[in-house]
Structure formats: structure tokens, C-alpha cells
C-alpha positions in Angstrom: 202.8 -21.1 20.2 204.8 -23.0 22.7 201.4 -24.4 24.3 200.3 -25.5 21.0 203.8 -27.3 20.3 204.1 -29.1 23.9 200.3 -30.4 23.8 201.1 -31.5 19.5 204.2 -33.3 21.3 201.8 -35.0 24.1 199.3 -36.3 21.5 202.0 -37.6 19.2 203.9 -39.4 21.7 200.4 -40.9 23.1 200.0 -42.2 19.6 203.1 -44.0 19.5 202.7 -45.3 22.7 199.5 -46.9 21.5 200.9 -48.1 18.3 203.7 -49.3 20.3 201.2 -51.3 22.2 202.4 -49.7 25.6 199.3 -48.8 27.4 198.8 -46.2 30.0 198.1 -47.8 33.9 194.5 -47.4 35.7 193.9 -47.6 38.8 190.7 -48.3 41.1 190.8 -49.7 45.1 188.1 -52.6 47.3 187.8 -52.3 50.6 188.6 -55.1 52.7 187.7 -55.6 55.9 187.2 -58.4 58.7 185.1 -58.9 61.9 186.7 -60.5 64.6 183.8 -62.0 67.0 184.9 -61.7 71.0 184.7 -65.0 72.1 184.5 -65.8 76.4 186.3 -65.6 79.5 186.4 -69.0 80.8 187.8 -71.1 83.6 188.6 -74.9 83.9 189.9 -77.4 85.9 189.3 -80.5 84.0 193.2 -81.5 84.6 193.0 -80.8 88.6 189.1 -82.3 89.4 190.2 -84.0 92.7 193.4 -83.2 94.8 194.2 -85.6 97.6 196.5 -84.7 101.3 198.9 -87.4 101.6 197.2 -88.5 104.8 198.6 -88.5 108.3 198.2 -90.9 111.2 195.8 -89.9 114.2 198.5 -87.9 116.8 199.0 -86.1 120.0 201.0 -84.1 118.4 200.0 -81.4 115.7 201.2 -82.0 111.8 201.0 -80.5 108.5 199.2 -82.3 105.5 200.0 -81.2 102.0 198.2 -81.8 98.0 198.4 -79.7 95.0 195.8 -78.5 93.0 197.4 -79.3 89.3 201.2 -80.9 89.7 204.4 -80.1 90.8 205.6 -79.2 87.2 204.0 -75.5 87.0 205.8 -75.9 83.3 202.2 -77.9 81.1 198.6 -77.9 80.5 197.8 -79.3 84.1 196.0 -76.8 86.9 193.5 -74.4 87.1 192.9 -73.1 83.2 192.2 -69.3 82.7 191.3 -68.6 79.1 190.6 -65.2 77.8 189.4 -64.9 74.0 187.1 -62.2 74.8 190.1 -59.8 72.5 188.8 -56.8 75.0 191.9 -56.1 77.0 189.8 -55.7 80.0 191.9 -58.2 82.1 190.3 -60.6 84.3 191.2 -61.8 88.1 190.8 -65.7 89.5 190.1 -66.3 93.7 189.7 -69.4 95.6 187.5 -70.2 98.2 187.9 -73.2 100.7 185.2 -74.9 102.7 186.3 -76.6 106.0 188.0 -80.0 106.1 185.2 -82.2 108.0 184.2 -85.8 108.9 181.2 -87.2 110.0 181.7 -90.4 112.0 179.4 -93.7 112.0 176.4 -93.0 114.5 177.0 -95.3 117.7 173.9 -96.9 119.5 174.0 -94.9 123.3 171.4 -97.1 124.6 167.9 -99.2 123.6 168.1 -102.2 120.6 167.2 -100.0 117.6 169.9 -99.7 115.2 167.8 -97.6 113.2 169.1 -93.7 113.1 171.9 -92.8 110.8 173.6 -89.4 110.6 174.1 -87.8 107.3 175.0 -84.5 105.7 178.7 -82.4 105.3 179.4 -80.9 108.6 180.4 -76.8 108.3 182.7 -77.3 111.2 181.8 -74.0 112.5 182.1 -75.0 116.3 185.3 -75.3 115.8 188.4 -77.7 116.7 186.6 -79.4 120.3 188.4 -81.6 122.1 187.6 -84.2 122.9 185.8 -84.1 119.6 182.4 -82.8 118.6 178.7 -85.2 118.9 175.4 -84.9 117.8 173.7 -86.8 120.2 170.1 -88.2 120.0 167.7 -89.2 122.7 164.2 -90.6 123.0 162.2 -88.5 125.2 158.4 -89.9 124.2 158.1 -93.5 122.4 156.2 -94.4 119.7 156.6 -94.7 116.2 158.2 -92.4 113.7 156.1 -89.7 113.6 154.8 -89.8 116.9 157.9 -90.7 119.3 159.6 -87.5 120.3 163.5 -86.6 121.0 165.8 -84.0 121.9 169.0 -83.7 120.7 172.2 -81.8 121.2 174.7 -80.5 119.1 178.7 -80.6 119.1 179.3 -77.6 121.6 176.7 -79.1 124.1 173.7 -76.9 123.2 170.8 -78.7 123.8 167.4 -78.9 121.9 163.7 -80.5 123.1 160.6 -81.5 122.1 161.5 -82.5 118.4 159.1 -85.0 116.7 160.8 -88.0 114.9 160.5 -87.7 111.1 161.8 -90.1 108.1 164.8 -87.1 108.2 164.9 -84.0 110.3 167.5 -81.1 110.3 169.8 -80.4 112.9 172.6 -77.9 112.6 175.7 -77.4 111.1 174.7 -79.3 107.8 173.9 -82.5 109.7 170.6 -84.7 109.5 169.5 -87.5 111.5 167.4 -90.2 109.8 164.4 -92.4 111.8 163.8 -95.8 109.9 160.5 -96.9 110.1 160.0 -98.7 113.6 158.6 -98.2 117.5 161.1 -96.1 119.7 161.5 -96.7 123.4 162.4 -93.5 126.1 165.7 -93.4 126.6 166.3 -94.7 123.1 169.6 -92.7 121.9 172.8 -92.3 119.0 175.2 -90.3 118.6 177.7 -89.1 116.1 181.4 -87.8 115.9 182.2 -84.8 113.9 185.3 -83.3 113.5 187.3 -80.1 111.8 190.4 -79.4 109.9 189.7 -75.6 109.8 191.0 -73.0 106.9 191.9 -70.8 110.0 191.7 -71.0 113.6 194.0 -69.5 115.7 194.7 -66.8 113.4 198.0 -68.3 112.7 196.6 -72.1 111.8 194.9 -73.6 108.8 195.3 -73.7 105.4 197.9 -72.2 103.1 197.3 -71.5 99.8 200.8 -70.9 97.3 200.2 -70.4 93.8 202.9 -71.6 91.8 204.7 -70.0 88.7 201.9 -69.3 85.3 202.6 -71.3 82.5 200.9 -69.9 79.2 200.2 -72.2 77.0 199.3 -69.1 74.9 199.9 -65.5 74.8 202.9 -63.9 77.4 202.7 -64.0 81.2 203.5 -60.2 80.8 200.9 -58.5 83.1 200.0 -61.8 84.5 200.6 -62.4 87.9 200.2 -65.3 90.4 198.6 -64.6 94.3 201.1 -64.7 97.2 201.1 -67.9 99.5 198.7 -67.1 102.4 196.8 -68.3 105.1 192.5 -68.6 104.4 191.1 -66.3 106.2 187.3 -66.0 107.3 184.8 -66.6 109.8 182.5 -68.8 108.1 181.8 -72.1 106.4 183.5 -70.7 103.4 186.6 -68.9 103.7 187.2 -65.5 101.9 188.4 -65.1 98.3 192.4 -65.9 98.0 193.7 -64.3 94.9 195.4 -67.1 92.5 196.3 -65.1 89.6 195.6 -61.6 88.0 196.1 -59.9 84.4 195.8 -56.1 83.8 194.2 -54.1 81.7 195.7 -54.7 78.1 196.8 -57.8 79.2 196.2 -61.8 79.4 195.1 -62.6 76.1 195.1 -66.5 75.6 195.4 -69.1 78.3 197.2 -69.9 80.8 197.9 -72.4 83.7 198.5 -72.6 87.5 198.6 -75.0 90.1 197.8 -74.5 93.9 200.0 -75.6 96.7 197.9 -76.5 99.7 199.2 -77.4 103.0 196.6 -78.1 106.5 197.4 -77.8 109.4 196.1 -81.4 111.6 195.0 -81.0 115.3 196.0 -83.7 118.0 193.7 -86.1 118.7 191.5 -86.1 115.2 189.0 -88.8 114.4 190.0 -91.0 112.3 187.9 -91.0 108.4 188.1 -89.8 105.4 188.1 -85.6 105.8 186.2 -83.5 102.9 186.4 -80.3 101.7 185.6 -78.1 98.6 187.5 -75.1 96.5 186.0 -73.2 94.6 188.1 -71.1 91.7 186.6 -68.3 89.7 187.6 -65.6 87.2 185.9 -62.5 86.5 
């Protein structure tokens, strides 16, 4: 009986709620969802393309050159660029290799009238700081035209080659060409060529410094970011070993960020004088 009386009640008040015009809530639920496309891990220097040494006079003494790669501000949008949009978490790091800082002198006419072999290339500077400074030196050995005349040659630490045939370019060593312009060669014809070295390391305690500075995120948090110590290059060859510059962690450096590299070069005594050349290269993986 009770049962019959609380469902009567139910029923009559849905009644009045309807006549009442108060109607009873439904519900139903969409799904929403988004897809968030990884984008790259990508490096730039488009702010920090060329970075010049002050420039030091020839001396008998030994100096220190210095440039940045970026600006003094470490604070902006100027440096070496690290942007990760990749939204993985993986974490990335960035190195730097250095080449040598060479020169490769005007070629000199040793003997004979023909002012027609030039030097070219970028010199490694593997043989090192010589003094007195390094030559390629080229020498007529059978005369004749280009093609036919014949030379020998030797290279900065004295090590002497024979019996090469002229060509309109022929390789030497140590990234250096030398070039015969079209004309008749005489024995005893010969050029020669300065070369010398700034080198990322020699001595084990001389070369080239590299300090990163302070990261600047332009977005994202530095937290898990971390910049490279300042260091000497180190490495045997005509490209140093990878310096680190900057690091992020796993779960870390979303966004993009900034840094700038201090440089400073050791100069040897008694340098050629010219315009010295090297490159860095920056990567992040």
C-alpha cells in the first residue's frame, strides 16, 4: 500500500512539474580532442654569421686575440639559436668544432721571368707553428710548356717531392694547390709561398679558448639547460674535437634559446702578416 502511495505521489508531482512548465534536465557528452604535430629540432646562427679577432700587430712576443660568437649581452636574440619544438622531452646537446686559424701568403718569384704560378687553397696548418714560417716552394726541373715541363716541389716542413708534371692546377698538401698559366717554363724556374698557423692547440696548454656565456631563453625556462665550461680545443687534426656549448635534459628545453661564444687565440711570435681564416662549426642533436 505504501508503494502504491509513494509511486501515485511521484507521478502527480511529475505532472505538476510539467504543467508548471519546469522540465526535467538531460544529459549526453562529445568528445573532444586535439593533435599536436611535433615540429623540429633546429639550430641557427643567422645573428652570429661572421665573428672577427680584434687583430694584433706582427710581434716577438706572444699575445692573445679575442671575438665573440653573438655579443657581449648574453641577455637577446643574438648568438647561436637552439630551438626545440619537437614537444618530445628528449633533450638535445649543441658542440663546436674549430678549424685552424691559417694564411696563405702571395707566391714570390724565386728565380726565372714567369710570373705565372699562383698558390691557392685553405691551408690545414697541420705542420704546425714553424719558425721561421712555413713555404711551399716550386721548382722547374724539365722545361717546356704546361703539360710537358716538369717540377718538384716541397712542402712547409721541408719534405721534398719529384718528378711532378705541370698541369693548369695540381694538388700539393695540406689543402694547398699551385696553378701553371699557360706559357713555356725554363729549369730552374721557381715560386714559393708562405703559410702560416694560429692553431686550436699546440703545446697542450696554447690555442683556442672557447667560454660559453650565460643562456638567454627567449622561450621556455633555462631549467635543465646548461651552458659548456670555458676550455681549451683540443685535437690532433685539421678540425678540433667537439666542445660542448650547451645541453638540456631529458624533460627539458622546450622552446628556444640563445648563447654566445667567447673566443680568445693565442698568437705566436713572428706571424706573417694577412688576413687569418678559420671555420666553427655548431651542431645540436
Amino acid at each position: 500500500m505504501k508503494k502504491i502511495l509513494i509511486l501515485t505521489l511521484i507521478f502527480g508531482l511529475i505532472g505538476l512539474f510539467g504543467s508548471l512548465g519546469i522540465q526535467v534536465a538531460r544529459a549526453v557528452t562529445t568528445d573532444l580532442d586535439v593533435t599536436m604535430t611535433a615540429g623540429s629540432l633546429s639550430i641557427s646562427n643567422s645573428t652570429a654569421t661572421t665573428a672577427s679577432y680584434t687583430g694584433k700587430t706582427v710581434s716577438t712576443a706572444e699575445q692573445t686575440d679575442t671575438a665573440t660568437i653573438g655579443d657581449a649581452t648574453h641577455t637577446n636574440t643574438t648568438g647561436i639559436e637552439v630551438t626545440d619544438l619537437r614537444g618530445t622531452g628528449a633533450g638535445w646537446s649543441t658542440v663546436m668544432t674549430v678549424t685552424n686559424l691559417t694564411t696563405l701568403a702571395t707566391q714570390k718569384t724565386l728565380a726565372g721571368s714567369n710570373n705565372t704560378v699562383t698558390f691557392t687553397g685553405t691551408y690545414d696548418g697541420l705542420d704546425g707553428v714553424i719558425d721561421p714560417n712555413g713555404t711551399f716552394k716550386v721548382e722547374i726541373t724539365t722545361g717546356g710548356a704546361v703539360g710537358t715541363a716538369v717540377f718538384k716541389w716541397w712542402d712547409p716542413a721541408g719534405n721534398l717531392t719529384s718528378t711532378v708534371t705541370t698541369a693548369a692546377s695540381v694538388v700539393l698538401s695540406n689543402g694547398i694547390t699551385v696553378n701553371f698559366d699557360a706559357t713555356t717554363y725554363a729549369v730552374d724556374d721557381s715560386w714559393s709561398a708562405g703559410v702560416d698557423v694560429f692553431p686550436y692547440n699546440y703545446n697542450t696548454t696554447k690555442g683556442l679558448t672557447a667560454t660559453p656565456s650565460v643562456i638567454y631563453a627567449n622561450s621556455g625556462v633555462t631549467t635543465g639547460v646548461t651552458a659548456g665550461s670555458a676550455e681549451l680545443m683540443a685535437g690532433t687534426g685539421a678540425t678540433s674535437d667537439a666542445k660542448t656549448v650547451m645541453t638540456a635534459t631529458v624533460n627539458n628545453g622546450f622552446g628556444d634559446y640563445f648563447i654566445d661564444m667567447g673566443l680568445s687565440q693565442t698568437i705566436h711570435p713572428n706571424s706573417l702578416s694577412g688576413s687569418y681564416t678559420s671555420t666553427a662549426t655548431i651542431t645540436v642533436s
